[in-house]
MDAnalysis code that builds the backbone (N, CA, C; Angstrom):
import MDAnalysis as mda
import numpy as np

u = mda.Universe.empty(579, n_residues=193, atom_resindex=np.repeat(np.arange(193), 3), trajectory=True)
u.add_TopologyAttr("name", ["N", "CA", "C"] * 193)
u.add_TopologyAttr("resid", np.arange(1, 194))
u.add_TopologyAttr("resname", ["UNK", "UNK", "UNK", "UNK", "UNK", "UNK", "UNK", "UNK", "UNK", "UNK", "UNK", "UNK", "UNK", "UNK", "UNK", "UNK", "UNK", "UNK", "UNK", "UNK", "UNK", "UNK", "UNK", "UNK", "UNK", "UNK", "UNK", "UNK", "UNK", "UNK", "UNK", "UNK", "UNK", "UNK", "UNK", "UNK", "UNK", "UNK", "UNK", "UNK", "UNK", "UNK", "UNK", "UNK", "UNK", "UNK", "UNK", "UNK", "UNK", "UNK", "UNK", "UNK", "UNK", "UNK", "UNK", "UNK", "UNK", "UNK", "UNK", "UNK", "UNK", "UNK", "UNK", "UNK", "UNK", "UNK", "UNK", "UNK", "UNK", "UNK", "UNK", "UNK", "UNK", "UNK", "UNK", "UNK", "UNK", "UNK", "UNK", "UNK", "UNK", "UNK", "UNK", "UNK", "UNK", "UNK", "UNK", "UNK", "UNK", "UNK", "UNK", "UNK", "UNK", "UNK", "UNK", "UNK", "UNK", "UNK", "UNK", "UNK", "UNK", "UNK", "UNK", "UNK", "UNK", "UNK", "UNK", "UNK", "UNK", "UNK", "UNK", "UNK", "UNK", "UNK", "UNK", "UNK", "UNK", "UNK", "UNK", "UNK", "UNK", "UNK", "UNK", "UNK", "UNK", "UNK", "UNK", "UNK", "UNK", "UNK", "UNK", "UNK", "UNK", "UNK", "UNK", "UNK", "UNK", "UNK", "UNK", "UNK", "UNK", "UNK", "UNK", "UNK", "UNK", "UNK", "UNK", "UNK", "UNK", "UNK", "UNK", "UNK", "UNK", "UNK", "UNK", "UNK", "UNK", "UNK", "UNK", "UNK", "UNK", "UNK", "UNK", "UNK", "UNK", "UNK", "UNK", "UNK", "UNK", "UNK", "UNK", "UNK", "UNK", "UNK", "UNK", "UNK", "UNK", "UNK", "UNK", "UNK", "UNK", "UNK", "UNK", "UNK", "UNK", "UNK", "UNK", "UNK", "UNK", "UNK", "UNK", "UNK", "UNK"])
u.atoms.positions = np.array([
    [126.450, 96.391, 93.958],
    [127.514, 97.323, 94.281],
    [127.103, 98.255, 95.425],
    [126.088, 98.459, 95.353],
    [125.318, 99.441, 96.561],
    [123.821, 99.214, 97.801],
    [124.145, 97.581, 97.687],
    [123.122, 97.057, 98.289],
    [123.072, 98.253, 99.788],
    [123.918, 98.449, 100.576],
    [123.966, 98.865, 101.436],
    [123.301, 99.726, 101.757],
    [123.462, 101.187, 100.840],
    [122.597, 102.630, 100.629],
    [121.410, 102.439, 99.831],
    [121.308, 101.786, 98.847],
    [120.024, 101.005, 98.334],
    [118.936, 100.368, 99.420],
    [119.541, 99.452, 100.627],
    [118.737, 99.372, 101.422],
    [118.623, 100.690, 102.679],
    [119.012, 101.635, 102.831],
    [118.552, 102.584, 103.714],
    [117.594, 103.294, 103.189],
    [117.936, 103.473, 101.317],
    [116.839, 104.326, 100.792],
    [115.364, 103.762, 100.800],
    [115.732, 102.389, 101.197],
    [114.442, 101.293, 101.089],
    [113.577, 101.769, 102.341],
    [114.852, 101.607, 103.174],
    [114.260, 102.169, 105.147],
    [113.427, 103.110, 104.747],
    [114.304, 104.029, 104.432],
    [113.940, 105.599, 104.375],
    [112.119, 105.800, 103.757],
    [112.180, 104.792, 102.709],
    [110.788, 105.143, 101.886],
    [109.916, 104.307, 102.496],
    [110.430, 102.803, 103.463],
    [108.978, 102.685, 104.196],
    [108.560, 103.369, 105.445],
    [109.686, 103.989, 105.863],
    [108.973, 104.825, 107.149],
    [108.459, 106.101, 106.586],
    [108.834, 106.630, 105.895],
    [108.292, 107.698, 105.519],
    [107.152, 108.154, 104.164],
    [107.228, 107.086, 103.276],
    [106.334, 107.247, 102.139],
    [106.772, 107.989, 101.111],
    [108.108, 108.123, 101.043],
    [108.386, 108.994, 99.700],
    [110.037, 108.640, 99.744],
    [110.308, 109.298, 98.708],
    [111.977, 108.697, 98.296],
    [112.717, 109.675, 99.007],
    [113.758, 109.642, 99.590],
    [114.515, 110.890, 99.998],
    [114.947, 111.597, 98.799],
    [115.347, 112.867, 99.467],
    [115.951, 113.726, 98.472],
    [117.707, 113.641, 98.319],
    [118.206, 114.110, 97.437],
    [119.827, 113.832, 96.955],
    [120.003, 113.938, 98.453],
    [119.754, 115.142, 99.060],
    [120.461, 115.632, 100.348],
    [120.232, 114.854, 101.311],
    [119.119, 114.118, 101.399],
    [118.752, 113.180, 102.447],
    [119.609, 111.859, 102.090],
    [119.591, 111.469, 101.108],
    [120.563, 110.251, 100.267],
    [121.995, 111.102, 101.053],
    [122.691, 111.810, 100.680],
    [124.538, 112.183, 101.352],
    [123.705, 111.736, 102.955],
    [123.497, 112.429, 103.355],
    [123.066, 112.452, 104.873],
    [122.558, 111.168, 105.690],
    [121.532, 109.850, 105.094],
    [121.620, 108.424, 105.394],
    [122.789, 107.840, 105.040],
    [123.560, 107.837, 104.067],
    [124.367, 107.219, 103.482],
    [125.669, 107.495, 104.079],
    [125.732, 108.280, 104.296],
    [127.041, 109.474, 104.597],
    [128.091, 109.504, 103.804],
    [127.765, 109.288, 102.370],
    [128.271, 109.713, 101.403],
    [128.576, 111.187, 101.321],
    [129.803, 111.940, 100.487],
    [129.991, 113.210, 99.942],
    [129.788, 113.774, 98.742],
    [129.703, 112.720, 97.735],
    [129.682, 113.486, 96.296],
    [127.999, 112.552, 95.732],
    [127.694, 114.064, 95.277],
    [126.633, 113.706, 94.808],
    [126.081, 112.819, 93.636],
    [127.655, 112.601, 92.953],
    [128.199, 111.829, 91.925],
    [127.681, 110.484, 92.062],
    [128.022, 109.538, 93.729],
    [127.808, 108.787, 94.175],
    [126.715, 108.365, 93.884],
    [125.364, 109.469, 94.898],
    [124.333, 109.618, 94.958],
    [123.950, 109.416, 93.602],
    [123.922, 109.914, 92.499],
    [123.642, 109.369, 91.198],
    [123.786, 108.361, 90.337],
    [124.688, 107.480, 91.244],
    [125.049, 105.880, 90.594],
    [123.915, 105.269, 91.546],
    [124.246, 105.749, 92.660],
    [123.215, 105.017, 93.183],
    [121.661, 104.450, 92.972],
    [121.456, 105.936, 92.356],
    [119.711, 106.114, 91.485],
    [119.839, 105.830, 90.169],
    [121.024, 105.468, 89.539],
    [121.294, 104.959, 88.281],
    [121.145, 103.265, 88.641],
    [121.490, 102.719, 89.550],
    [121.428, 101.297, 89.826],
    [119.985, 100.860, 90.445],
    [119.189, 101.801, 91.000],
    [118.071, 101.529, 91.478],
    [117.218, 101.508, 90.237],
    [117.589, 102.418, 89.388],
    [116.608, 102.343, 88.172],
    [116.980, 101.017, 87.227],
    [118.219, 100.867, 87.120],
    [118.888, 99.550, 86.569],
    [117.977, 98.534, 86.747],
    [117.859, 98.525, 88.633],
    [116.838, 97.622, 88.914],
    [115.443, 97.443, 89.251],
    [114.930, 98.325, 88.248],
    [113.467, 98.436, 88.475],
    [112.654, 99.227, 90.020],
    [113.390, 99.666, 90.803],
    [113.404, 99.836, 91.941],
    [112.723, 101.623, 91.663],
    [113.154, 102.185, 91.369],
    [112.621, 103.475, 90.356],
    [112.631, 103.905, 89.180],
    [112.043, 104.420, 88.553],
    [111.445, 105.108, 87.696],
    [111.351, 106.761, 87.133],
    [111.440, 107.111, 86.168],
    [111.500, 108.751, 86.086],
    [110.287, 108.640, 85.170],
    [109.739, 109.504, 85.541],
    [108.340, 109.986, 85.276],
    [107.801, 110.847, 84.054],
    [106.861, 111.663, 83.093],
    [106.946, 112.226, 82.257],
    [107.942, 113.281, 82.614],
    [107.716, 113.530, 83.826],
    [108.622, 115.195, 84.311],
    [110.339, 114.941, 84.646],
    [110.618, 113.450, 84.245],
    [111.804, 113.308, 84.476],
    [111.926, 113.435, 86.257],
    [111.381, 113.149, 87.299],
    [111.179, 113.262, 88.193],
    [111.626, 111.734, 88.622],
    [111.784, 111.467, 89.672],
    [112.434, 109.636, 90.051],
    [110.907, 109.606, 90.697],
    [110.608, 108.188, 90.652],
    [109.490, 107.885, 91.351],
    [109.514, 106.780, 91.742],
    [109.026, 105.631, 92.713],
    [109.473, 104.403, 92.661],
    [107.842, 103.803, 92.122],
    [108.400, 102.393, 92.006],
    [107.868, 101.482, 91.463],
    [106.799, 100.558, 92.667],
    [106.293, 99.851, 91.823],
    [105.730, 98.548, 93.018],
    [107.243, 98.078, 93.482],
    [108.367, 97.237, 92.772],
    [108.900, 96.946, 93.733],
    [109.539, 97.226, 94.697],
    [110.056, 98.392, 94.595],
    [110.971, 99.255, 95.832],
    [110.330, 98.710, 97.151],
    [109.003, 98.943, 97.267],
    [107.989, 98.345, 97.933],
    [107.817, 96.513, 98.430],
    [108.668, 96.551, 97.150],
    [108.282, 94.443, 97.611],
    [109.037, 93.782, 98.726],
    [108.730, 92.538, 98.967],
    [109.181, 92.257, 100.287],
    [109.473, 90.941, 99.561],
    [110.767, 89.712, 100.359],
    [111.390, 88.674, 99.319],
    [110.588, 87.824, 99.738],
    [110.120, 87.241, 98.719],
    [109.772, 85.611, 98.816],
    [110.508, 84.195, 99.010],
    [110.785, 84.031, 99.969],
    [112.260, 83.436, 100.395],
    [112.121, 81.491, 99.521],
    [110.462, 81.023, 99.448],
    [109.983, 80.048, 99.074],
    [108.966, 79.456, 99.657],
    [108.704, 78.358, 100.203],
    [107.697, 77.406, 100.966],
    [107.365, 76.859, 102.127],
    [107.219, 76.969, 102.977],
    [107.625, 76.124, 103.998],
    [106.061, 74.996, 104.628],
    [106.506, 74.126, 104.796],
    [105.501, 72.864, 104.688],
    [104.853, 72.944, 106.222],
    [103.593, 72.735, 105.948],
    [102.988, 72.975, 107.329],
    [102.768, 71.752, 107.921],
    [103.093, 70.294, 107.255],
    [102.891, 69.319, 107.661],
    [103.887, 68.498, 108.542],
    [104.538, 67.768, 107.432],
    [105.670, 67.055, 108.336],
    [107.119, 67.977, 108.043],
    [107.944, 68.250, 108.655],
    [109.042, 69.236, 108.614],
    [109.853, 68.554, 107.625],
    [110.412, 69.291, 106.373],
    [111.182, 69.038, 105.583],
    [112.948, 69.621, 105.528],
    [113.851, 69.509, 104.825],
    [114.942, 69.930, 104.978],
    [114.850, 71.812, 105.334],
    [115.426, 72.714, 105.711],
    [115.645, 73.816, 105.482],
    [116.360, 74.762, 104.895],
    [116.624, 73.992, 103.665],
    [117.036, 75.179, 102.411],
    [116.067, 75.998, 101.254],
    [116.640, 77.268, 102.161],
    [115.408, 78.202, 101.531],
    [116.655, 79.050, 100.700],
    [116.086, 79.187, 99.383],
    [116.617, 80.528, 98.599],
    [115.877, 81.303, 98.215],
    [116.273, 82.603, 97.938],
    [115.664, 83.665, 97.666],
    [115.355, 83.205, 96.063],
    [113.694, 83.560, 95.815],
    [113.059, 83.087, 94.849],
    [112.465, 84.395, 94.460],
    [112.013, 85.309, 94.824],
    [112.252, 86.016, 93.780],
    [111.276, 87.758, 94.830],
    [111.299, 88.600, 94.603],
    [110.337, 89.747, 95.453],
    [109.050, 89.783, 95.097],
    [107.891, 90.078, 96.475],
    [106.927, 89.998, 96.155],
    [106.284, 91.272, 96.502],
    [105.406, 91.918, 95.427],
    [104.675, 93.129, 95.829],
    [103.727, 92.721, 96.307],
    [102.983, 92.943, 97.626],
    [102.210, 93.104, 98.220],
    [101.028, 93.517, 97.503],
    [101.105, 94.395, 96.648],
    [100.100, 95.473, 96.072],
    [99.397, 94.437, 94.814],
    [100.425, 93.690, 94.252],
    [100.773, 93.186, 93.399],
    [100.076, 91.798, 93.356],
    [100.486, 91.279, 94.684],
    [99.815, 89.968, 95.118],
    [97.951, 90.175, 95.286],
    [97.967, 91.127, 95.887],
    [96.046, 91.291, 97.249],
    [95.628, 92.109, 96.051],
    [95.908, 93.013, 95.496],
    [95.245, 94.055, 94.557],
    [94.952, 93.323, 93.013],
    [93.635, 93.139, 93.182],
    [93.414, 92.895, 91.228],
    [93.823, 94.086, 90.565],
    [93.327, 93.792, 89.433],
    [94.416, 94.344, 88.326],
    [93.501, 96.444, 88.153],
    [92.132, 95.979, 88.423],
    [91.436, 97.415, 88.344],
    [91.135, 96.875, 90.118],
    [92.267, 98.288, 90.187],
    [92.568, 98.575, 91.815],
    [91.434, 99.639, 92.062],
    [91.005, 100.827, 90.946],
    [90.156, 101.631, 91.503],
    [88.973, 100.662, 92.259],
    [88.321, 99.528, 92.036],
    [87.567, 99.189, 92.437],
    [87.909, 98.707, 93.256],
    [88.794, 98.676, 94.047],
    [89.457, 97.570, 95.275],
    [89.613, 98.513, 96.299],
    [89.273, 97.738, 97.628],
    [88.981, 98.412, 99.279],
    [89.129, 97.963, 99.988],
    [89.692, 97.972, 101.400],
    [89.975, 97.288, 102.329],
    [88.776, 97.573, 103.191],
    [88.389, 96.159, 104.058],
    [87.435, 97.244, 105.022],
    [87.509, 96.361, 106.621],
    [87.444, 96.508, 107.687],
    [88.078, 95.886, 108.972],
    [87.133, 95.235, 109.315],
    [87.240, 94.271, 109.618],
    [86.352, 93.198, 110.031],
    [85.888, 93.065, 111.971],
    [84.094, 93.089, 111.922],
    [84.020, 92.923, 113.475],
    [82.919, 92.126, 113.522],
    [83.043, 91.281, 114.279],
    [81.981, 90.023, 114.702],
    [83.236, 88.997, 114.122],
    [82.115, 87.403, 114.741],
    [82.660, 86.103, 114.292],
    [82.509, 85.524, 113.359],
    [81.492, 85.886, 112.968],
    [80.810, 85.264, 112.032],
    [81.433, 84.520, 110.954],
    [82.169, 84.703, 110.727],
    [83.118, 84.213, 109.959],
    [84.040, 83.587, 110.417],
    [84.423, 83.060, 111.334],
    [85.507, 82.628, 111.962],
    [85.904, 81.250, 111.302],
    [84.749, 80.370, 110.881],
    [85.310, 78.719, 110.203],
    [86.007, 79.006, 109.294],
    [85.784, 80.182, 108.510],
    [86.150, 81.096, 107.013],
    [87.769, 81.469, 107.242],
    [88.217, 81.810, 108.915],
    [89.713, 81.975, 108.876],
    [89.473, 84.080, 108.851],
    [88.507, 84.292, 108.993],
    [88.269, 85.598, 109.011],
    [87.689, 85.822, 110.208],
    [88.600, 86.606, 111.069],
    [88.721, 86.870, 112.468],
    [88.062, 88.622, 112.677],
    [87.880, 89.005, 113.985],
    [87.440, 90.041, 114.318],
    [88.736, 91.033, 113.803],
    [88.750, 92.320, 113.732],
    [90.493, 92.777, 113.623],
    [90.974, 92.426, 112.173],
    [90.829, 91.725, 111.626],
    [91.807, 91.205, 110.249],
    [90.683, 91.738, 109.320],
    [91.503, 92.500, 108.274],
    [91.174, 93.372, 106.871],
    [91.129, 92.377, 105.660],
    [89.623, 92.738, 104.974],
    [89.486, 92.236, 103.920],
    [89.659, 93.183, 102.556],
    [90.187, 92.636, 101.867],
    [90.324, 93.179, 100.168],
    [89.296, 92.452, 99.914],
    [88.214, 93.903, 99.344],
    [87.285, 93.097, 98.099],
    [87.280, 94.278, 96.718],
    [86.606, 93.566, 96.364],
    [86.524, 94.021, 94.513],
    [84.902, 94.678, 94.304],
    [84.582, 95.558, 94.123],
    [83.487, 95.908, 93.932],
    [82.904, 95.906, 92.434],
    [81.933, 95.188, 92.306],
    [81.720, 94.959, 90.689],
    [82.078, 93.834, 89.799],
    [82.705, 92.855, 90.587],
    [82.965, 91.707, 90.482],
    [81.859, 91.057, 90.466],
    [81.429, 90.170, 89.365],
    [80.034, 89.228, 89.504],
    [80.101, 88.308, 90.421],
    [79.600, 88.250, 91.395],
    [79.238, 87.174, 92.729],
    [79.488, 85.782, 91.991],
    [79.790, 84.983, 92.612],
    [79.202, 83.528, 92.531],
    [78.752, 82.761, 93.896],
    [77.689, 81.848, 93.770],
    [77.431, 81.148, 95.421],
    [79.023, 80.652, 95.844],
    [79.080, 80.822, 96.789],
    [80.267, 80.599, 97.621],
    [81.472, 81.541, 97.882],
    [81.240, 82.415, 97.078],
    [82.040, 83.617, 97.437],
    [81.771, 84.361, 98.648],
    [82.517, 84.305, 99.252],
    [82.134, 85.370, 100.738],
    [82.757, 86.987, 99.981],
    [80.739, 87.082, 100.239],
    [80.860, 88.524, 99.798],
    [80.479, 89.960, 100.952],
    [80.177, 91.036, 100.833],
    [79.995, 92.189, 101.194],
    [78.583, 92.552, 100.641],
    [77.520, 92.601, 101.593],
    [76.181, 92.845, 101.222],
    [75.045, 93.271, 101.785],
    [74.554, 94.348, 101.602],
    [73.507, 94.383, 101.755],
    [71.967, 94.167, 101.804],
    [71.488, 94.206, 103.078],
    [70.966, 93.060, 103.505],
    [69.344, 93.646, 104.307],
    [68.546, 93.749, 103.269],
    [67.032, 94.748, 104.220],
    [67.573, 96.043, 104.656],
    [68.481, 96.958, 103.829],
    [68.869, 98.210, 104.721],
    [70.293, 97.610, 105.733],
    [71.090, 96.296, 105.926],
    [71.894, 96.416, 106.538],
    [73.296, 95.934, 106.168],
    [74.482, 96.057, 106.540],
    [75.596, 95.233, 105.766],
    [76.120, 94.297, 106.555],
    [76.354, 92.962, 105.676],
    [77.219, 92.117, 106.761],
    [78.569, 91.481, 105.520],
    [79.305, 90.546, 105.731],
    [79.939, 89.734, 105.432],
    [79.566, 88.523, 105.421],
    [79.403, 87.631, 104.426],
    [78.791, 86.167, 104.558],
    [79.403, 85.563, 103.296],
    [79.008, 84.131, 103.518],
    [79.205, 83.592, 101.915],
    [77.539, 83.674, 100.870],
    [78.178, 83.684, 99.971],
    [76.728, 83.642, 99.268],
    [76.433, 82.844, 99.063],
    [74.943, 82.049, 99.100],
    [74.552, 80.419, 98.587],
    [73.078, 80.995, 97.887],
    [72.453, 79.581, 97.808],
    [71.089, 79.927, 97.436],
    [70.092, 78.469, 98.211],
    [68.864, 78.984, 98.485],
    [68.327, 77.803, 99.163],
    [66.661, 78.044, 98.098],
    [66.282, 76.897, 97.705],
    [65.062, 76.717, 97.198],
    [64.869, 78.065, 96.020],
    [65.941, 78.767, 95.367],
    [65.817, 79.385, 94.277],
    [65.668, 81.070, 94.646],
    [66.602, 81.013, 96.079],
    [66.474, 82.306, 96.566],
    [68.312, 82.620, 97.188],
    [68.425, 83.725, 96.736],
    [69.804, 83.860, 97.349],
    [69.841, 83.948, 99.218],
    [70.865, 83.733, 99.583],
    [70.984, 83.446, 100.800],
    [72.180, 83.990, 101.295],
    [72.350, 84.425, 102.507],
    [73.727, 84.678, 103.129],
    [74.128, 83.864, 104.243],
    [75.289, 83.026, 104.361],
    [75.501, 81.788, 104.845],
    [76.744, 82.462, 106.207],
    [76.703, 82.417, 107.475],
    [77.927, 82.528, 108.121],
    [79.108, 81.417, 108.495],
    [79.784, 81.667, 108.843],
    [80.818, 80.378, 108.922],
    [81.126, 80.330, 109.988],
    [80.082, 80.344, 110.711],
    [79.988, 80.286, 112.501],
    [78.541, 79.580, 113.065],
    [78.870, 77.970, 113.757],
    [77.569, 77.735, 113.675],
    [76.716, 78.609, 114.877],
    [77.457, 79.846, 115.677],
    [76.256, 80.486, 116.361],
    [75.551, 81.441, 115.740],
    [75.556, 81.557, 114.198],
    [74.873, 82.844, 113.857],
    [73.749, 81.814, 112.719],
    [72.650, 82.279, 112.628],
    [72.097, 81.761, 111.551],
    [71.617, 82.328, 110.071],
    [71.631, 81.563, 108.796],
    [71.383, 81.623, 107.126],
    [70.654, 82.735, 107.490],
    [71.274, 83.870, 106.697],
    [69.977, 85.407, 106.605],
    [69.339, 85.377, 105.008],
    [68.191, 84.913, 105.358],
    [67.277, 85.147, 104.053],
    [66.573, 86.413, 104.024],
    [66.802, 87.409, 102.602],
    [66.208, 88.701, 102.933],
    [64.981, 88.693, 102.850],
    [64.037, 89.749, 103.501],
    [62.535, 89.915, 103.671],
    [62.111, 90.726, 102.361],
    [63.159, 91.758, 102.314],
    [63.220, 92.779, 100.830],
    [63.663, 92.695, 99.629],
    [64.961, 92.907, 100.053],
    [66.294, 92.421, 99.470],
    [67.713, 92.356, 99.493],
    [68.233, 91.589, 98.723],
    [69.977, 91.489, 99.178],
    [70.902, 92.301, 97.620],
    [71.804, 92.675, 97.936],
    [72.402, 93.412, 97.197],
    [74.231, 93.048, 97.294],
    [74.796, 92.506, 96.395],
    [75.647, 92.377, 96.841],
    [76.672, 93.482, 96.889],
    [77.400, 93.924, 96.983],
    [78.080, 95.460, 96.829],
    [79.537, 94.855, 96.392],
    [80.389, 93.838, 97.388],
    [81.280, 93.185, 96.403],
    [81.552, 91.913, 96.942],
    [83.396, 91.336, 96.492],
    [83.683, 90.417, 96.358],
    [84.890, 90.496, 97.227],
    [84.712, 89.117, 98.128],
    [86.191, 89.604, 98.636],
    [87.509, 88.668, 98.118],
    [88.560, 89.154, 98.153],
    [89.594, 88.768, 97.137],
    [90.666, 88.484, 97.392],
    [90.735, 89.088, 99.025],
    [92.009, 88.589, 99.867],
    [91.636, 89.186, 101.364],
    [92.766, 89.037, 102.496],
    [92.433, 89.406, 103.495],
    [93.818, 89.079, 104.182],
    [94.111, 90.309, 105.528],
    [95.220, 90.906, 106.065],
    [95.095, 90.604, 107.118],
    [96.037, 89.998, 107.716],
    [96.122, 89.988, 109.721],
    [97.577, 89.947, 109.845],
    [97.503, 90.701, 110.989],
    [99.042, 91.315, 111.818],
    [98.723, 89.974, 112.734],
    [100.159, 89.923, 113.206],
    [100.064, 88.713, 114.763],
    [100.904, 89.596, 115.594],
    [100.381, 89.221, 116.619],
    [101.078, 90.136, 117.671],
    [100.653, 91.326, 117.702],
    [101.929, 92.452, 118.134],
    [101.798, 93.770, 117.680],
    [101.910, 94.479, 116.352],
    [102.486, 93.155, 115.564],
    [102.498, 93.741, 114.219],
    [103.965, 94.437, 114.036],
    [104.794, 94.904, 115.131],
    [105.952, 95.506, 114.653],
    [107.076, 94.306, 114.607],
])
C-alpha cells in the first residue's frame, strides 16, 4: 500500500544512518497528516522493516537494510532470463557470523593473494577466535609481523602459504600466531557509486 514512502524512508536511512523523524517522514513524503505517517510505520513494522524497542522507540531491523536477491545468474553458458524476486538479503546477515563482536573488516595491500581472488583494495571479514584449520587463509602473526596467507603445514611445522607464485612459503624463525579467520571479503568495481 505504501511501497512508495516506504522506499524514500529506505533512501532516507541509507544516506543518512538513522530513520527519519515523523517530521522528516510529512516532508520526504509530502504527506499532511501524521495519521498517514503512522500507517506507514504501522506497515513497516507489519513488515519486519522496524521495530520498537524496550523504550517503545522505532528502530530498524537488519532488513530495512537488506538489498533483493533477485536469484542466479550462470556464469557459463547463458541461460533463459527470468529472474524473480526470491527473497531480501542482509548483507550483515550474509558476511557477519553469528558472534559479530568478534568480527572485523580489515583492507587489504600487497598481491599476495591474488590466485586467492583477494586483490589489493578489497576488504576482508575475519573472525577472531575461530580455530584455524590448514587451508584457511588466515590473519597472522608472523616473528613480530602481520600478513595474510593460507595456513598449511610442511614436515610438522605450521607454515604460511601465498597465492602468488612471486612471494615465497614463510616459515617462522620464532613464531606464528594466528590472530584470525577470514570469513568473507568485499570489493567495489568501479567507483563503487
Amino acid at each position: 500500500m505504501y511501497r512508495e514512502p516506504i522506499g524514500k524512508i529506505k533512501a532516507f536511512f541509507w544516506k543518512h544512518k538513522r530513520l527519519p523523524s515523523y517530521s522528516e517522514i510529512l516532508d520526504i513524503t509530502q504527506y499532511k497528516s501524521t495519521k498517514t505517517v503512522y500507517d506507514i510505520i504501522s506497515q513497516m513494522e507489519g513488515e519486519g522493516l522496524v521495530r520498537r524497542d524496550a523504550k517503545n522507540k522505532i528502530v530498524p531491523t537488519d532488513k530495512l537494510d537488506a538489498i533483493p536477491l533477485l536469484g542466479q545468474v550462470e556464469a557459463g553458458f547463458p541461460t533463459s532470463a527470468d529472474s524473480q524476486l526470491a527473497v531480501h538479503l542482509s548483507l550483515d546477515d550474509y558476511l557477519i557470523p553469528k558472534n559479530r563482536e568478534s568480527t572485523y573488516v580489515l583492507k587489504v595491500s600487497g598481491d599476495s593473494m591474488a590466485e586467492a581472488g583477494i586483490l589489493p583494495g578489497d576488504l576482508v571479514m575475519v573472525e577472531r577466535g575461530k580455530t584455524p584449520k590448514v587451508g584457511d587463509i588466515v590473519v597472522a602473526r608472523v616473528d613480530n609481523q602481520w600478513t595474510l596467507k593460507y595456513l598449511d603445514t610442511e614436515k610438522g611445522q605450521f607454515c604460511l602459504v601465498p597465492a602468488n607464485d612471486n612471494y615465497k612459503t614463510i616459515y617462522p624463525d620464532q613464531e606464528l600466531q594466528v590472530e584470525a579467520v577470514v570469513v568473507g571479503m568485499i570489493r567495489k568495481y568501479g567507483n563503487g557509486t
